[in-house]
mmCIF file of the N, C-alpha and C atoms, coordinates in Angstrom:
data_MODEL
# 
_entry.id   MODEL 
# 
loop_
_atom_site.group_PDB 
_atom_site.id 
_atom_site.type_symbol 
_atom_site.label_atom_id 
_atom_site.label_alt_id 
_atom_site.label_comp_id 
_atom_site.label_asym_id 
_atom_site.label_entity_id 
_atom_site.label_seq_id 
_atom_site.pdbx_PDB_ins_code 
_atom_site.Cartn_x 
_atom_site.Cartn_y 
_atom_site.Cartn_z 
_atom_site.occupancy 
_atom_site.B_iso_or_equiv 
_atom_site.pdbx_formal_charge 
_atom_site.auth_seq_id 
_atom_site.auth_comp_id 
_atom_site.auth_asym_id 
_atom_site.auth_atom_id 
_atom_site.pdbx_PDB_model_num 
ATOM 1   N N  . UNK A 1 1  ? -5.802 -0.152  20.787 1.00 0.00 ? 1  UNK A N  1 
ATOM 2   C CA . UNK A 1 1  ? -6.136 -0.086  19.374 1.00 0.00 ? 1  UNK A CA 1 
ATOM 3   C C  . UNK A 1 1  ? -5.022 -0.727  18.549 1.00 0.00 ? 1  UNK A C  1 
ATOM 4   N N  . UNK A 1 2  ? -5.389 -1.987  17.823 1.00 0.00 ? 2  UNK A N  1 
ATOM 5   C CA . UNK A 1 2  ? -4.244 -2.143  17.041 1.00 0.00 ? 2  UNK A CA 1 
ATOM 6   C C  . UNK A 1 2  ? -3.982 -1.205  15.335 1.00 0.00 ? 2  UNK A C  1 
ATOM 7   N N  . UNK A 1 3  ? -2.576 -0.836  15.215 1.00 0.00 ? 3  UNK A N  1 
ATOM 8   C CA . UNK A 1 3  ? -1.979 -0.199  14.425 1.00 0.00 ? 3  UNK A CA 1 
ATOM 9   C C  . UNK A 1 3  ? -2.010 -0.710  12.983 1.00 0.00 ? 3  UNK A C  1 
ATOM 10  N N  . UNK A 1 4  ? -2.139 -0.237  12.073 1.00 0.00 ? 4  UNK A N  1 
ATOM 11  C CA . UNK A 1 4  ? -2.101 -0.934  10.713 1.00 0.00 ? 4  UNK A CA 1 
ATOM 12  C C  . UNK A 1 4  ? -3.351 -1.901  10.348 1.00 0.00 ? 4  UNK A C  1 
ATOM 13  N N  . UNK A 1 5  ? -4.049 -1.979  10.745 1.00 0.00 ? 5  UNK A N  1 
ATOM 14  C CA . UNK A 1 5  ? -5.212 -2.889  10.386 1.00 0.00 ? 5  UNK A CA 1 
ATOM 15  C C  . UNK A 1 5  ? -5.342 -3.520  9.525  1.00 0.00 ? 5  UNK A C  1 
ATOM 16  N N  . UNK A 1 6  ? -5.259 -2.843  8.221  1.00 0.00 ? 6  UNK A N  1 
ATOM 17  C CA . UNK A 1 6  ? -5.683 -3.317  6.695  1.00 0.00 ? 6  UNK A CA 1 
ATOM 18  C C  . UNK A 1 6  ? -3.743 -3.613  6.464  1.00 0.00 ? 6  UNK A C  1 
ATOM 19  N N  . UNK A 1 7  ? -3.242 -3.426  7.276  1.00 0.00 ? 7  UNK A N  1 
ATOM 20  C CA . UNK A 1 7  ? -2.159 -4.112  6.570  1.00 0.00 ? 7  UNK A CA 1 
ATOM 21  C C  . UNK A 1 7  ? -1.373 -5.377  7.103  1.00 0.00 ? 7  UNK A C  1 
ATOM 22  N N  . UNK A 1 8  ? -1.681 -5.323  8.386  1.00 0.00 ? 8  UNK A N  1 
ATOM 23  C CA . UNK A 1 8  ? -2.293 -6.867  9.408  1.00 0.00 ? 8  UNK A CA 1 
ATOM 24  C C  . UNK A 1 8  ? -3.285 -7.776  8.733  1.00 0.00 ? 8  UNK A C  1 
ATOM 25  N N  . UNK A 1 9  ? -4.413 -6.938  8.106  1.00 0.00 ? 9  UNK A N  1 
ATOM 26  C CA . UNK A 1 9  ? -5.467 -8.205  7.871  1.00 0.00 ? 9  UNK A CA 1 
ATOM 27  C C  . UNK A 1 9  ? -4.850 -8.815  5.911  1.00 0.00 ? 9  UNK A C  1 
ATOM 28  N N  . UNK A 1 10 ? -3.929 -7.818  5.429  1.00 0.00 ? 10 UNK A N  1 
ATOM 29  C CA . UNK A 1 10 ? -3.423 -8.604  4.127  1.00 0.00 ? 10 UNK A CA 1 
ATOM 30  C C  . UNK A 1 10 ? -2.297 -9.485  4.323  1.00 0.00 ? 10 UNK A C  1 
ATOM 31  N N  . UNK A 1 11 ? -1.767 -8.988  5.274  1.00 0.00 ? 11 UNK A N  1 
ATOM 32  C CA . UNK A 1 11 ? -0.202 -9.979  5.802  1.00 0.00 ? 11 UNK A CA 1 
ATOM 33  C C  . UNK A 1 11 ? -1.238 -10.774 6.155  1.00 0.00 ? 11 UNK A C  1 
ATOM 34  N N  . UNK A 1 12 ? -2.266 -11.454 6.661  1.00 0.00 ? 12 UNK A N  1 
ATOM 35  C CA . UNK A 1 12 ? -3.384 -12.587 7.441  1.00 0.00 ? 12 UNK A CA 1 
ATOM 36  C C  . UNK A 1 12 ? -3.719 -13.874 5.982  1.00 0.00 ? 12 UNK A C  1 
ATOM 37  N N  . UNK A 1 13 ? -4.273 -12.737 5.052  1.00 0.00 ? 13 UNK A N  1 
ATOM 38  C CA . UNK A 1 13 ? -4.902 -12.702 3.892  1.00 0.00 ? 13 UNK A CA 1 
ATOM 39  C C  . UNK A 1 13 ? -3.740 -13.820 2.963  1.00 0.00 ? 13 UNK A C  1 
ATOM 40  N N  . UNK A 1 14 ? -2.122 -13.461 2.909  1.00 0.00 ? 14 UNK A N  1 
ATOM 41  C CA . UNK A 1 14 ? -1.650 -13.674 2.012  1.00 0.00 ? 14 UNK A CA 1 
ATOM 42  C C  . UNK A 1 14 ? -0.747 -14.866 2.475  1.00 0.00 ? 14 UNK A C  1 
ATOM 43  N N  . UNK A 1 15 ? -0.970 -14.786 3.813  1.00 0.00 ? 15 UNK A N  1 
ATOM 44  C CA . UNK A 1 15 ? -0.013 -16.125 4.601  1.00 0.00 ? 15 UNK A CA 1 
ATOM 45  C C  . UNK A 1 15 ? 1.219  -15.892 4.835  1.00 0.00 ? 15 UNK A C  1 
ATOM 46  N N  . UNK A 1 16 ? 1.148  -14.126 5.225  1.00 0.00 ? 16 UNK A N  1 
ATOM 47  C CA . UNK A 1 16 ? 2.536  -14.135 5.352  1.00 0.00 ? 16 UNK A CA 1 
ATOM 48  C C  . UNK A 1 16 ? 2.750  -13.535 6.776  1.00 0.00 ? 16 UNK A C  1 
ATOM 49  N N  . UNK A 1 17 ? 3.704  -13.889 7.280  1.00 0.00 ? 17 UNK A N  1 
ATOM 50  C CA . UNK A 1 17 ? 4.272  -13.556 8.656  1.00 0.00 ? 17 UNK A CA 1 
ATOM 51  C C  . UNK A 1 17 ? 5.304  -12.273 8.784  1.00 0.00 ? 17 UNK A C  1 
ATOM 52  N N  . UNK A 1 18 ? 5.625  -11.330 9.617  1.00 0.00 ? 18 UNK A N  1 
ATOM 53  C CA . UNK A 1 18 ? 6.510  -10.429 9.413  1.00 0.00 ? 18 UNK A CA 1 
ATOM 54  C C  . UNK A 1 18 ? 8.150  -10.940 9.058  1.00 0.00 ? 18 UNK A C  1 
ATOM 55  N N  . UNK A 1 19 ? 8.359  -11.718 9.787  1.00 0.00 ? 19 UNK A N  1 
ATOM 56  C CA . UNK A 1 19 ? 9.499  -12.677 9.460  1.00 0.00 ? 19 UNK A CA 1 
ATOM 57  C C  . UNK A 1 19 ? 9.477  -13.119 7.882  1.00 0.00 ? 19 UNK A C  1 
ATOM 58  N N  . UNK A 1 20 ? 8.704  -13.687 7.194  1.00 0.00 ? 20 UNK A N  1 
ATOM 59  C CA . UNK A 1 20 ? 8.545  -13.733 6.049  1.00 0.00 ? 20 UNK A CA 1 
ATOM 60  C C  . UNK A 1 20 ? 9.070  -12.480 4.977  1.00 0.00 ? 20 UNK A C  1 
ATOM 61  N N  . UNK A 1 21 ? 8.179  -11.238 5.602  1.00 0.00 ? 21 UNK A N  1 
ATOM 62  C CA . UNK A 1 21 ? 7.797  -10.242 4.611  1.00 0.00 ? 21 UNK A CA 1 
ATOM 63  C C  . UNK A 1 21 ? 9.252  -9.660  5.059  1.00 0.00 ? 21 UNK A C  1 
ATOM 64  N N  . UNK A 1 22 ? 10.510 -9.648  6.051  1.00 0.00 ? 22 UNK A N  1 
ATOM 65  C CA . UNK A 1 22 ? 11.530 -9.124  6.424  1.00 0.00 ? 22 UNK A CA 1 
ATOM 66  C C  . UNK A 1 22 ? 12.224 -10.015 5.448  1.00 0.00 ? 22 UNK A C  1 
ATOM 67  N N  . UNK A 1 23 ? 12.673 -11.210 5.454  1.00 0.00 ? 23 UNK A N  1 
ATOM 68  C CA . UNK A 1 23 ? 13.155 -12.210 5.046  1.00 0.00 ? 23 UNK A CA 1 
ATOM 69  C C  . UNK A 1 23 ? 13.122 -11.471 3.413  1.00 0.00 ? 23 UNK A C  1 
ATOM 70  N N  . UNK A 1 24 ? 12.341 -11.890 2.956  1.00 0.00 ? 24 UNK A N  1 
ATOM 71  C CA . UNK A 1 24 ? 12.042 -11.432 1.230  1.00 0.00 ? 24 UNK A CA 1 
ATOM 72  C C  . UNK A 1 24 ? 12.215 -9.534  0.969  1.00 0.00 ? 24 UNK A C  1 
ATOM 73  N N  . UNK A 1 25 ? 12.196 -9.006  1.485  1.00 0.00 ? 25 UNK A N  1 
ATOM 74  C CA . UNK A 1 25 ? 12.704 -7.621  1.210  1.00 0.00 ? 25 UNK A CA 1 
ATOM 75  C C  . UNK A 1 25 ? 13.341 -6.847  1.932  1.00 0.00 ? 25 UNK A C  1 
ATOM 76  N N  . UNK A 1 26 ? 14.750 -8.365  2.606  1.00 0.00 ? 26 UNK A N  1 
ATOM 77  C CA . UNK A 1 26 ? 15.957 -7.681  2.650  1.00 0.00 ? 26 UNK A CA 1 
ATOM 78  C C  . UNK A 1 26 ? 16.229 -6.682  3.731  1.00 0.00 ? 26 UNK A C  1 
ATOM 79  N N  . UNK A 1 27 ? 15.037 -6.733  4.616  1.00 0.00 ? 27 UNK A N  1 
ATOM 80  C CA . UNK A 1 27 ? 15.373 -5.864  6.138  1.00 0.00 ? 27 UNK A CA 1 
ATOM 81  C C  . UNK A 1 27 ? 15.438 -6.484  7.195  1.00 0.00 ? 27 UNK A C  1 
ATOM 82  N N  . UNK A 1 28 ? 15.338 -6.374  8.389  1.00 0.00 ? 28 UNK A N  1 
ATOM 83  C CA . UNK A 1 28 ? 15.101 -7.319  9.886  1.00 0.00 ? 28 UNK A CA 1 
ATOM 84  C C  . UNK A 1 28 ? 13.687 -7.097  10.433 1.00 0.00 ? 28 UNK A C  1 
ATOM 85  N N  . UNK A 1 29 ? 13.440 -8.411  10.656 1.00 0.00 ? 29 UNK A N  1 
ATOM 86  C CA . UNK A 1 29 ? 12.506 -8.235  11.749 1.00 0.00 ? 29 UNK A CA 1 
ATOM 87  C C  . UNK A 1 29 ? 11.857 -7.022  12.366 1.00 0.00 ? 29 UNK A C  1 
ATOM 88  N N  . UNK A 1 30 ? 12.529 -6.225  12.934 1.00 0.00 ? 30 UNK A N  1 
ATOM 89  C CA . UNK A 1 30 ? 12.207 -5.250  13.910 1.00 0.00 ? 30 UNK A CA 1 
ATOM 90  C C  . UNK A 1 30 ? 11.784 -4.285  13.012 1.00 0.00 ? 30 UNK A C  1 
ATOM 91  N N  . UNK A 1 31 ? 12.831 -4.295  11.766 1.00 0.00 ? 31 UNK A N  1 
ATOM 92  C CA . UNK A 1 31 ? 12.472 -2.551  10.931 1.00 0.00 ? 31 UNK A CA 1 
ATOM 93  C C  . UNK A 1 31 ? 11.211 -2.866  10.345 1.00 0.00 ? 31 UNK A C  1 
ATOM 94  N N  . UNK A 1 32 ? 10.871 -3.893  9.884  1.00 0.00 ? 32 UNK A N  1 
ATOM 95  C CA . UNK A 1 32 ? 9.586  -4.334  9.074  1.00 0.00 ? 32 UNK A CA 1 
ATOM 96  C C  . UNK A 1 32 ? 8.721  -4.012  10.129 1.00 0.00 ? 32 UNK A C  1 
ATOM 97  N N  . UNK A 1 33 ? 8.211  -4.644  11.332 1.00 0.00 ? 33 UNK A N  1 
ATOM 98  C CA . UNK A 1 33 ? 7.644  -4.712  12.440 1.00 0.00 ? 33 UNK A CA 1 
ATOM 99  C C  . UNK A 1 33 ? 7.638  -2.793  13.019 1.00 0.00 ? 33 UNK A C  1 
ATOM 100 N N  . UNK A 1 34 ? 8.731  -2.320  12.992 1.00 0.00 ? 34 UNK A N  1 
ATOM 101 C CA . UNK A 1 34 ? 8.523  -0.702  13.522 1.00 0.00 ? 34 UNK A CA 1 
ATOM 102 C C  . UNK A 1 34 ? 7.744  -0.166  12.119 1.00 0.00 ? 34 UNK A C  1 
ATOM 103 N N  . UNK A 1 35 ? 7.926  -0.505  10.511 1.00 0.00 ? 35 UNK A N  1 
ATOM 104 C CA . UNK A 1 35 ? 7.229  0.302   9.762  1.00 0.00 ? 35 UNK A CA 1 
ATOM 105 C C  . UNK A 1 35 ? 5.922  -0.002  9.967  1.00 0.00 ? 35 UNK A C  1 
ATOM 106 N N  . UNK A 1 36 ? 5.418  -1.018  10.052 1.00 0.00 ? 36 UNK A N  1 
ATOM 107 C CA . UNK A 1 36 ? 4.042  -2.110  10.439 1.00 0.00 ? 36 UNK A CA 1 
ATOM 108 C C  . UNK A 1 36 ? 3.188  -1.058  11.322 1.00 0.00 ? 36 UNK A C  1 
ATOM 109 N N  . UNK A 1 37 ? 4.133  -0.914  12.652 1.00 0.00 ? 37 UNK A N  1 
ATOM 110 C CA . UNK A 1 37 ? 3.387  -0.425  13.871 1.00 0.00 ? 37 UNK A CA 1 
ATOM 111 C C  . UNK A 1 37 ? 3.469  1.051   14.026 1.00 0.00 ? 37 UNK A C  1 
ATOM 112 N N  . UNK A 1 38 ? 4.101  1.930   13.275 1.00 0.00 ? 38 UNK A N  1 
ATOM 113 C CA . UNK A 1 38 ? 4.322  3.479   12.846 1.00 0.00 ? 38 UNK A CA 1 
ATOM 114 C C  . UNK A 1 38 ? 5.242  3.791   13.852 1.00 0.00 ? 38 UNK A C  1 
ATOM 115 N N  . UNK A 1 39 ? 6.109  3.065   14.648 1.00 0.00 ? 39 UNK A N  1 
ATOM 116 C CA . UNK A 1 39 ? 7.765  3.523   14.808 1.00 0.00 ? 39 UNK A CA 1 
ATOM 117 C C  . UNK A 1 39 ? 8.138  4.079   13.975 1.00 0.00 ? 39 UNK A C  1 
ATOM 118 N N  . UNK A 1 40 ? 8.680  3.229   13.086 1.00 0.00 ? 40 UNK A N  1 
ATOM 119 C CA . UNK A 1 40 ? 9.551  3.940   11.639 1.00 0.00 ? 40 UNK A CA 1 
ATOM 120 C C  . UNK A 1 40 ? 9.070  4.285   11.123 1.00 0.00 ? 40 UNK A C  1 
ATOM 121 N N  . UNK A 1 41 ? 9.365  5.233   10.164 1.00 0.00 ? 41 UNK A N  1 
ATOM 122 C CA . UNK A 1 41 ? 8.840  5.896   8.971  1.00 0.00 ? 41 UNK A CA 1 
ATOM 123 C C  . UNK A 1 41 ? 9.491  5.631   7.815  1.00 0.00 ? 41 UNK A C  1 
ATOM 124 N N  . UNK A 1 42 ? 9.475  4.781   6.492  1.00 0.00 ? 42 UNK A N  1 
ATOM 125 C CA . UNK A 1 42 ? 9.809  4.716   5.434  1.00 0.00 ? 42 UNK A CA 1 
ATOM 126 C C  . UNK A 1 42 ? 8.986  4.393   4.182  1.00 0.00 ? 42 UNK A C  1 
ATOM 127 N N  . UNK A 1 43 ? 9.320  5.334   3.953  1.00 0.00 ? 43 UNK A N  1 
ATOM 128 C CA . UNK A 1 43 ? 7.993  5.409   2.214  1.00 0.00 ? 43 UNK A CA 1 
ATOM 129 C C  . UNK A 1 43 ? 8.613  3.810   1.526  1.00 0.00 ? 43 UNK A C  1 
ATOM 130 N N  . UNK A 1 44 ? 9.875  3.709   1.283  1.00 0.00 ? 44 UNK A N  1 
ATOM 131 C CA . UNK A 1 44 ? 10.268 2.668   0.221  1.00 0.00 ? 44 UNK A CA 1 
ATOM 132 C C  . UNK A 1 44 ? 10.218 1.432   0.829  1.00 0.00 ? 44 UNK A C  1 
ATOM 133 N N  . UNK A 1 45 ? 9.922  1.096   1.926  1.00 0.00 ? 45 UNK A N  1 
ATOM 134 C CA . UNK A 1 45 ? 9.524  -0.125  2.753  1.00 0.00 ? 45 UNK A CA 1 
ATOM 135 C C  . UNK A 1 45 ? 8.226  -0.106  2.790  1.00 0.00 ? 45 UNK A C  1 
ATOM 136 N N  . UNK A 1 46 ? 7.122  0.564   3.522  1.00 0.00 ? 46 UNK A N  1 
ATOM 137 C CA . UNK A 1 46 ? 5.596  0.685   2.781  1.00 0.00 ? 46 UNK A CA 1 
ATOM 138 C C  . UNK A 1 46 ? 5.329  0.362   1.606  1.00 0.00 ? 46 UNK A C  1 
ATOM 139 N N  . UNK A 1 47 ? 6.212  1.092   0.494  1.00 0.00 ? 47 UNK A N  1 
ATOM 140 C CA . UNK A 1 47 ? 5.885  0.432   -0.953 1.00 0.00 ? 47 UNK A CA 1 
ATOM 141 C C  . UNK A 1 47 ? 6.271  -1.031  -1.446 1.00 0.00 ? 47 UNK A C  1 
ATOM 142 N N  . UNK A 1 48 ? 7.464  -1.698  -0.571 1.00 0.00 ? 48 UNK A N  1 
ATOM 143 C CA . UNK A 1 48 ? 7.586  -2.554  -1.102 1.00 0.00 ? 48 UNK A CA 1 
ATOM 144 C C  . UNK A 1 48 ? 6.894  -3.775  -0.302 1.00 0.00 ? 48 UNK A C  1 
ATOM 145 N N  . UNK A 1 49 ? 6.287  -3.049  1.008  1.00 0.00 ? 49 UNK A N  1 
ATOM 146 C CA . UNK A 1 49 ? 5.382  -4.513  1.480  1.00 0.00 ? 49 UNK A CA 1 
ATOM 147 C C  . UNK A 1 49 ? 4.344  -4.227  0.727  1.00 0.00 ? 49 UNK A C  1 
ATOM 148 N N  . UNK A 1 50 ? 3.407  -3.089  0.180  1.00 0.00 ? 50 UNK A N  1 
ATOM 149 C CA . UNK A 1 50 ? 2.296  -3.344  -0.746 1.00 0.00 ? 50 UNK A CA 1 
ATOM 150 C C  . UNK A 1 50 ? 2.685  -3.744  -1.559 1.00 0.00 ? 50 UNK A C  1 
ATOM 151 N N  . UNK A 1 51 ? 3.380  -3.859  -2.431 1.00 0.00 ? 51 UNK A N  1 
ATOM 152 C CA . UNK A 1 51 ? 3.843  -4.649  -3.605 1.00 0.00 ? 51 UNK A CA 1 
ATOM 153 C C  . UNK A 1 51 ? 4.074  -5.976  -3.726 1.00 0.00 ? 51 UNK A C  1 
ATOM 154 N N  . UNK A 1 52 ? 4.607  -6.407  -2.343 1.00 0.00 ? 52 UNK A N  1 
ATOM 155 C CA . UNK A 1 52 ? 4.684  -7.977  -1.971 1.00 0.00 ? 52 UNK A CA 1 
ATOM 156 C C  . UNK A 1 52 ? 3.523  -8.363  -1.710 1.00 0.00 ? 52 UNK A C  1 
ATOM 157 N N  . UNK A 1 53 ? 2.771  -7.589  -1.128 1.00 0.00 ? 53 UNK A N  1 
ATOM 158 C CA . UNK A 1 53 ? 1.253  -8.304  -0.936 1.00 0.00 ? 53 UNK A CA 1 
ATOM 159 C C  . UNK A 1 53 ? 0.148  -8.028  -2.406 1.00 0.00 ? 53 UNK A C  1 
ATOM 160 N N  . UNK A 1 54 ? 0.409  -7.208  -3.137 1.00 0.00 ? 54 UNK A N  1 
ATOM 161 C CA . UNK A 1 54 ? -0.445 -7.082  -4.118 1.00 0.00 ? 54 UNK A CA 1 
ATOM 162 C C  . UNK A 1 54 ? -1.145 -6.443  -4.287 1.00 0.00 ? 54 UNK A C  1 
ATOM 163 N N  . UNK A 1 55 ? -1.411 -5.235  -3.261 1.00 0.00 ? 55 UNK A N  1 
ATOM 164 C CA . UNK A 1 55 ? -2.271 -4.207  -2.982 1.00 0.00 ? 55 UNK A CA 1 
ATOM 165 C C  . UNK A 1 55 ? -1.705 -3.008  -3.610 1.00 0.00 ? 55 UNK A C  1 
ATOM 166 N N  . UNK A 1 56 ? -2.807 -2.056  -3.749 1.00 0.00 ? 56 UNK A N  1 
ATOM 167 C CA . UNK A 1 56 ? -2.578 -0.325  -3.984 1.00 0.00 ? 56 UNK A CA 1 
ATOM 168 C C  . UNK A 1 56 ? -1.691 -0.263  -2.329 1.00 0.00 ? 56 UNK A C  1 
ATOM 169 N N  . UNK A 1 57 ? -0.867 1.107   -2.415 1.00 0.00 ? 57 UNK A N  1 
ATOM 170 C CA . UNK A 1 57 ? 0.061  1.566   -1.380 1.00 0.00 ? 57 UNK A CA 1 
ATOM 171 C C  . UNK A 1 57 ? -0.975 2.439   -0.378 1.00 0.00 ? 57 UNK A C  1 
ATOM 172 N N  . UNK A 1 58 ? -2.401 3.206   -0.990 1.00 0.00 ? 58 UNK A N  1 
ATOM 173 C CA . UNK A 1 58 ? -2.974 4.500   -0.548 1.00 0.00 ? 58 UNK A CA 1 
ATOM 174 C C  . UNK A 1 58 ? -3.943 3.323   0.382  1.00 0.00 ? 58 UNK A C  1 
ATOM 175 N N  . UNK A 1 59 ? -4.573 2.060   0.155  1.00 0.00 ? 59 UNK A N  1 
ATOM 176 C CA . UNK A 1 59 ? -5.408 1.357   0.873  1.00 0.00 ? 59 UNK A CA 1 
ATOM 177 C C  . UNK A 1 59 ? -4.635 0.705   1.979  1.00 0.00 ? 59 UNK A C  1 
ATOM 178 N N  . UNK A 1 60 ? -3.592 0.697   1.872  1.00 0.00 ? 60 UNK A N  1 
ATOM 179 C CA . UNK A 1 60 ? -2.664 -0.296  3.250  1.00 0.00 ? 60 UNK A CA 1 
ATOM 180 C C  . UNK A 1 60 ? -2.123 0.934   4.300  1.00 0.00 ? 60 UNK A C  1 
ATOM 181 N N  . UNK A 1 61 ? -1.897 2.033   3.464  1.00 0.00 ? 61 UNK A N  1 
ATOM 182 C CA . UNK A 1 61 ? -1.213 2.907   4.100  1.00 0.00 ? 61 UNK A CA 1 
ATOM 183 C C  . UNK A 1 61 ? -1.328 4.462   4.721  1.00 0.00 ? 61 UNK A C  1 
ATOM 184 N N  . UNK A 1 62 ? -2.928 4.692   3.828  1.00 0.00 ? 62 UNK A N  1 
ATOM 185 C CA . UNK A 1 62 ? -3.477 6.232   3.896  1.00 0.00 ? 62 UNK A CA 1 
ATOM 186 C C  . UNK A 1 62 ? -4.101 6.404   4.966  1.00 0.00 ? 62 UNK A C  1 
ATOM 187 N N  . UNK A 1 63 ? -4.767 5.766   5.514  1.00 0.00 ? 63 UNK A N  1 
ATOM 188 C CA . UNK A 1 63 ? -5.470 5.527   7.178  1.00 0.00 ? 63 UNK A CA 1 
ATOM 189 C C  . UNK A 1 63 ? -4.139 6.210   7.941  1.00 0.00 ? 63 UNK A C  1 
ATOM 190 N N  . UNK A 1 64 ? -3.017 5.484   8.059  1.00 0.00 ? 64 UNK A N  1 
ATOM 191 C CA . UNK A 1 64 ? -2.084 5.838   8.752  1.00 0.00 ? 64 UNK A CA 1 
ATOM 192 C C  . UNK A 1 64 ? -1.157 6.825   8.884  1.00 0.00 ? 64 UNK A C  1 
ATOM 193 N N  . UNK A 1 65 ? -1.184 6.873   7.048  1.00 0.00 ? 65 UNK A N  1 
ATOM 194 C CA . UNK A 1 65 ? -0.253 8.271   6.577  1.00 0.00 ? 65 UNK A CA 1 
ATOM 195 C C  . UNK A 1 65 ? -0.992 9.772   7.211  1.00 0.00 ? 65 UNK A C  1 
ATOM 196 N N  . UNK A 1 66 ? -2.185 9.560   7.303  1.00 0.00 ? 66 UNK A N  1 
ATOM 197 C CA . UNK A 1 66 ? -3.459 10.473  7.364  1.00 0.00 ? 66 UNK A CA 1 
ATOM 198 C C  . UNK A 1 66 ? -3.134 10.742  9.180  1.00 0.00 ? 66 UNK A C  1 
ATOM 199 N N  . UNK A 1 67 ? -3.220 9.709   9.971  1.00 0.00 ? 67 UNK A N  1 
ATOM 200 C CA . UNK A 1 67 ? -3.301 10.207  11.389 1.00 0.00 ? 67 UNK A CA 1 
ATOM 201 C C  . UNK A 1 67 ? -2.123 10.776  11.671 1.00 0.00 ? 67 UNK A C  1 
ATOM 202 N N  . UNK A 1 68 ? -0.737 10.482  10.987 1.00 0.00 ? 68 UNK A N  1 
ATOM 203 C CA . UNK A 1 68 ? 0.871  11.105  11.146 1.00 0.00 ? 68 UNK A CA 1 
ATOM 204 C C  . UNK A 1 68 ? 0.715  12.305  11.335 1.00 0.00 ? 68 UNK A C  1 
ATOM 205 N N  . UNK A 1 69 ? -0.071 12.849  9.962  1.00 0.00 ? 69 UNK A N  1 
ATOM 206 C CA . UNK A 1 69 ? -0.263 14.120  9.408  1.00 0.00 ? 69 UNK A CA 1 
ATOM 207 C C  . UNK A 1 69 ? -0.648 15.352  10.447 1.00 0.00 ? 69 UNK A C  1 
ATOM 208 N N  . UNK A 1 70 ? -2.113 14.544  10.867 1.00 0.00 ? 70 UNK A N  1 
ATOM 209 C CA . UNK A 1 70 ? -2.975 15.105  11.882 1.00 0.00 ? 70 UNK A CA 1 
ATOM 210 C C  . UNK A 1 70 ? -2.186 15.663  13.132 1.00 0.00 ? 70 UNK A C  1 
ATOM 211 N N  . UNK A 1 71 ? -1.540 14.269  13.598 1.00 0.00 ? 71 UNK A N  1 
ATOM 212 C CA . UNK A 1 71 ? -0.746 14.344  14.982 1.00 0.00 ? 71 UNK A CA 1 
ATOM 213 C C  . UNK A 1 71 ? 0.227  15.856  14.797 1.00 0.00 ? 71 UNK A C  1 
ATOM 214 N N  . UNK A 1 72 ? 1.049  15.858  13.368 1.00 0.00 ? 72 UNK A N  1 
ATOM 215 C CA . UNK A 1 72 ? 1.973  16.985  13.358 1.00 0.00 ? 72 UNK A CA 1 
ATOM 216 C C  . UNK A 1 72 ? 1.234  18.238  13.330 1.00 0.00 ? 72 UNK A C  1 
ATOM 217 N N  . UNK A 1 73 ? 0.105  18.861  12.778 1.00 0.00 ? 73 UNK A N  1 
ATOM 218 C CA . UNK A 1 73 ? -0.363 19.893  12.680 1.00 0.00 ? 73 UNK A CA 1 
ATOM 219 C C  . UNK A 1 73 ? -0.906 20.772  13.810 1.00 0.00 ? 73 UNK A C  1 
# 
C-alpha cells in the first residue's frame, strides 16, 4: 500500500520532487521523505509542505493523521 497518497499525487500535480520540496523548506531529503512516508512525525513540516503545494493541511494529511490515531488506541 503506498503511504500518503493525496500527498504523492499533489507533489505529481505541482512538479515537484521530494528533493525539491527538501531543498525549499530547509530540511534533507530523508526528513521530508520520513514525514511523506509516516516515519517522522512533525506537525510544522506537514504544514509547511501543504503550504508549498497550496492545499488545505486536513486533505493532504487527515487520512493519515486519522490511521496514527487508530494504531495508538
Amino acid at each position: 500500500m503506498i503511504k500518503n497518497v493525496e500527498v504523492r499525487k499533489a507533489l505529481l500535480e505541482n512538479g515537484f520532487q521530494i528533493q525539491e520540496v527538501a531543498k525549499q523548506l530547509g530540511y534533507t531529503r530523508g526528513h521530508i521523505s520520513g514525514v511523506i512516508n509516516g516515519r517522522l512525525e512533525s506537525f510544522k513540516v506537514k504544514k509547511a509542505i501543504a503550504l508549498l503545494l497550496g492545499r488545505d493541511f486536513d486533505s493532504l494529511w487527515a487520512i493519515n493523521t486519522q490511521a496514527q490515531t487508530d494504531k495508538s488506541a
